[in-house]
N, C-alpha and C positions, 0 to 999 in steps of 0.2 A: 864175311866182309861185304857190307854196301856195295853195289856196282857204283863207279861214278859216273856220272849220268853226261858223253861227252856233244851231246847235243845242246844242253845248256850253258857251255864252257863261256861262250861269249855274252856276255850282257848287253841289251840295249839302251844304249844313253838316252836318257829322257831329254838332257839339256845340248842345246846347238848352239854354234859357236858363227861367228863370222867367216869370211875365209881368209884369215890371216895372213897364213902362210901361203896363199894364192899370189901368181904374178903381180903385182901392181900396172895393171892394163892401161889406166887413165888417170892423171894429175890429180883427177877430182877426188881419187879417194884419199888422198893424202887429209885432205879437207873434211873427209866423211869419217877418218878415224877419229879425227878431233872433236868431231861433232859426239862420236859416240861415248870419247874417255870423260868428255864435260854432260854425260850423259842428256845431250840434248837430242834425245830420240825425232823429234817431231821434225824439226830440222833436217838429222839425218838420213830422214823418210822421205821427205820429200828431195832432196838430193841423190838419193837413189833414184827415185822414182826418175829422173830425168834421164840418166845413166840407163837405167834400163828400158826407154820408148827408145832410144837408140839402138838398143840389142844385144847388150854388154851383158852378158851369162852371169860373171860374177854380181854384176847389179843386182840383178834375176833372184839368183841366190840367196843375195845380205835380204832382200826384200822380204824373201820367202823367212828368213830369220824372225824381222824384226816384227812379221805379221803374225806366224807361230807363238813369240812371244808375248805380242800385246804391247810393244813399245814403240811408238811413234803411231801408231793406228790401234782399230779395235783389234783384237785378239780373235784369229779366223784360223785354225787349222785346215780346213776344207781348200781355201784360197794359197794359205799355206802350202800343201801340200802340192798344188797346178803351179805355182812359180816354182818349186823345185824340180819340177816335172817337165817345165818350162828350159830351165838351165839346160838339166840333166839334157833334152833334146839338142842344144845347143853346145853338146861336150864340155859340158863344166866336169871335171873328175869329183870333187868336192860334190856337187848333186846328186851325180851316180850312186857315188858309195853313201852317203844320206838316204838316200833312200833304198839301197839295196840293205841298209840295217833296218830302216823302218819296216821294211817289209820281212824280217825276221821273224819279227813276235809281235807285230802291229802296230799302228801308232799314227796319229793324223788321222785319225777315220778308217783309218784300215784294216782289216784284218789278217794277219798272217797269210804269206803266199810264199811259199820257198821256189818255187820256180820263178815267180818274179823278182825276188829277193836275189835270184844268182845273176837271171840276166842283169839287173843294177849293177851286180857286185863283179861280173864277169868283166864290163864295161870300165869300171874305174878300176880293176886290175890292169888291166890293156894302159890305162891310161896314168898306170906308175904309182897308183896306191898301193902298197906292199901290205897295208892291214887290212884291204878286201880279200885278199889271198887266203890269208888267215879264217876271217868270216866263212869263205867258202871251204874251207877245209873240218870248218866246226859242223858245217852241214852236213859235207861229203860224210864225215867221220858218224854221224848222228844217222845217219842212212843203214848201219853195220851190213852195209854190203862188200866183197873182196873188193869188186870193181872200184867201188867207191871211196875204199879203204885207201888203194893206191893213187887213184888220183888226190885225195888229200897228203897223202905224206910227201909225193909227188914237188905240192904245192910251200910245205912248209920246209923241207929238208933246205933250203938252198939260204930260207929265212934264218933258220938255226944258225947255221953257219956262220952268216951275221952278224951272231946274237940279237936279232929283233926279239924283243923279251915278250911278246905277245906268243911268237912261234913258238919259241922257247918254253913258254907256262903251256901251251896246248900240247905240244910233243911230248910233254914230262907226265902229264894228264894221260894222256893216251898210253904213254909209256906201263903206267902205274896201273892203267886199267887193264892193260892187254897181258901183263906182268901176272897180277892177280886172278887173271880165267885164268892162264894157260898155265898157273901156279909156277913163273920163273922169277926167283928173287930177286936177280941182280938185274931183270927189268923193274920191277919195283922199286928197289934201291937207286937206280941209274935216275927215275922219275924222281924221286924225294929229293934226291941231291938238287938237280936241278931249279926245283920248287925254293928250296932250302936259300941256295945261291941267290937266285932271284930276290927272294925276301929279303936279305941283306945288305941286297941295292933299293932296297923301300918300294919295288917294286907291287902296287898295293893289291892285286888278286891274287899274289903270290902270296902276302901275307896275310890275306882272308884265308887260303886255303888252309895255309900252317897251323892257323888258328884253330878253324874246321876242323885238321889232324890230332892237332893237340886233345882236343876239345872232347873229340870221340874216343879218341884209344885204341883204334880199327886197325890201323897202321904202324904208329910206334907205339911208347907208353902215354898215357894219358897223365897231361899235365895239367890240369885246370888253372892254375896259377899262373904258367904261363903265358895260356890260352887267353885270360880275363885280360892278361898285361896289352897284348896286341889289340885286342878287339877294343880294349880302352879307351889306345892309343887312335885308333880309326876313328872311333866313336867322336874324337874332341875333334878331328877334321871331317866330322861329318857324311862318311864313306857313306854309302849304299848298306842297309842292311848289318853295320857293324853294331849299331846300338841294340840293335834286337838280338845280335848271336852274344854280345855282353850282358844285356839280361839274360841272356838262357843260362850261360856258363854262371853267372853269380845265382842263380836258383838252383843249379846245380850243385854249385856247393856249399852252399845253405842245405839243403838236402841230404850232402854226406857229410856234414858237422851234426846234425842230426840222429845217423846211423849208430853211431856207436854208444850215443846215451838211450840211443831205445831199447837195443840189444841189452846194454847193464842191465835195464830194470827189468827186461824178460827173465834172465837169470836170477 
C-alpha cells in the first residue's frame, strides 16, 4: 500500500478572498463592499487606499488582495505580498494566516519556508484561527518526528472534537497512515469511516480522497464507477485537480474494457 504522504494533506489556495468575515472596524467598508459586489474595483481601490494611510490593517489587507489580483490597480505580487506583510505586523489575524500558508509551498514570489510559514501560522493561531492549527499540525505531522508527532495531535484532538472537518479529514489521514505501518486495522478503518462521514457532508477533500480510494483499490475494493461519479461531480464545480483525476479514472477504464477482448483473441 502507498504511504500517504501527510505533509501534502493541506493544499494551498491559489485564490484570496477579502476579509469578510473580519470585524467591520469602520462605516467605510460597508461602502467598499458595494463598491466591490458592482464590481467597481477602481473605486474600491482607491477607497481603501484612504482607509489604509490611516492604518486600518484590514484596509492593508483588502489592498494587498485587490493588488495580488489585478483589480482596481496593475497586478503586483511583490507589493502584494509587503501589504500583507504590512497588516500581518499590524495584528491582522486574516494576514497571519495568508501568509503563514503562503509560505507553505510558495507563492507571491516566494519560496517555501516552513519555519516561516509556522511563525505566520503560530501568530493567527494565538489570534483564534482554529485552521492555522490544523496547517501547523500538517507540518508538525510531515516532520515524522515523535516530538513532532504529538505536538500535532496535540493541536488537532480538541479541533475533532468539534468536528472542525479540516481536523477531522487530517486525523482520519493520519489515522489511516499510522494504521497501515503499524498494520492495525481498526486504525485504518476508524480513518475511512471518518473520511467516508465527511464525504457525505460534501465536504470536498473528503471526497477527492474517496474518490482517490476508490480509484486505486489500495484500501477497499476498487470502484472505478464510482470513482468516475465523484470526480464528475467536482469536475462540473471546477475543484482543484478533479478534472485530471476524471480523466485518469475514464482511461482507466477504457483500458479494462479493453482487457478482456485482448485476452479472447490471445486464446
Amino acid at each position: 500500500m502507498k504511504k500517504i504522504l501527510l505533509a501534502s494533506l493541506i493544499a494551498v489556495s491559489s485564490q484570496f478572498a477579502l476579509a469578510d468575515n473580519a470585524p467591520q472596524v469602520d462605516p467605510a467598508f460597508a461602502k467598499i463592499e458595494t463598491l466591490v459586489k458592482a464590481k467597481n474595483f477602481n473605486e474600491a481601490y482607491k477607497e481603501l487606499d484612504k482607509l489604509a494611510q490611516t492604518g486600518n490593517a484590514q484596509a492593508i489587507y483588502d489592498l494587498g488582495f485587490l493588488t495580488q489580483a489585478g483589480q482596481g490597480t496593475t497586478k503586483n505580487d511583490a507589493k502584494a505580498l509587503e501589504l500583507f506583510k504590512q497588516s500581518a505586523d499590524k495584528g491582522y489575524p486574516t494576514a497571519n494566516y495568508l501568509l503563514g500558508k503562503t509560505y507553505i509551498s510558495g507563492g507571491l514570489g516566494v519560496k517555501p519556508d516552513q519555519k516561516t510559514a509556522i511563525n505566520y501560522l503560530e501568530k493567527a493561531a494565538k489570534q483564534g484561527i482554529e485552521e492555522a492549527n490544523v496547517d501547523l499540525a500538517a507540518l508538525y505531522l510531515g516532520e515524522n518526528k515523535d516530538a513532532s508527532t504529538k505536538k500535532a495531535l496535540k493541536l488537532l484532538d480538541p479541533l475533532v472534537k468539534k468536528g472542525n472537518p479540516q481536523a477531522v479529514h487530517l486525523r482520519a489521514l493520519y489515522d489511516i497512515n499510522t494504521g497501515m505501518k503499524e498494520k492495525k486495522d481498526a486504525s485504518v478503518k476508524a480513518g475511512l469511516d471518518s473520511i467516508q462521514a465527511l464525504a457525505q457532508k460534501g465536504y470536498v477533500p473528503a471526497l477527492m480522497e474517496v474518490g482517490n480510494i476508490l480509484a486505486t483499490g489500495k484500501l477497499v475494493k476498487q470502484n472505478l464507477p464510482e470513482a468516475k461519479k465523484i470526480f464528475g461531480m467536482l469536475a462540473e464545480k471546477n475543484v482543484p485537480h478533479a478534472k485530471e483525476a476524471l480523466d485518469a479514472v475514464t482511461n482507466l477504464m477504457a483500458q479494462q474494457a479493453k482487457a478482456p477482448a485482448s485476452t479472447a483473441k490471445k486464446g
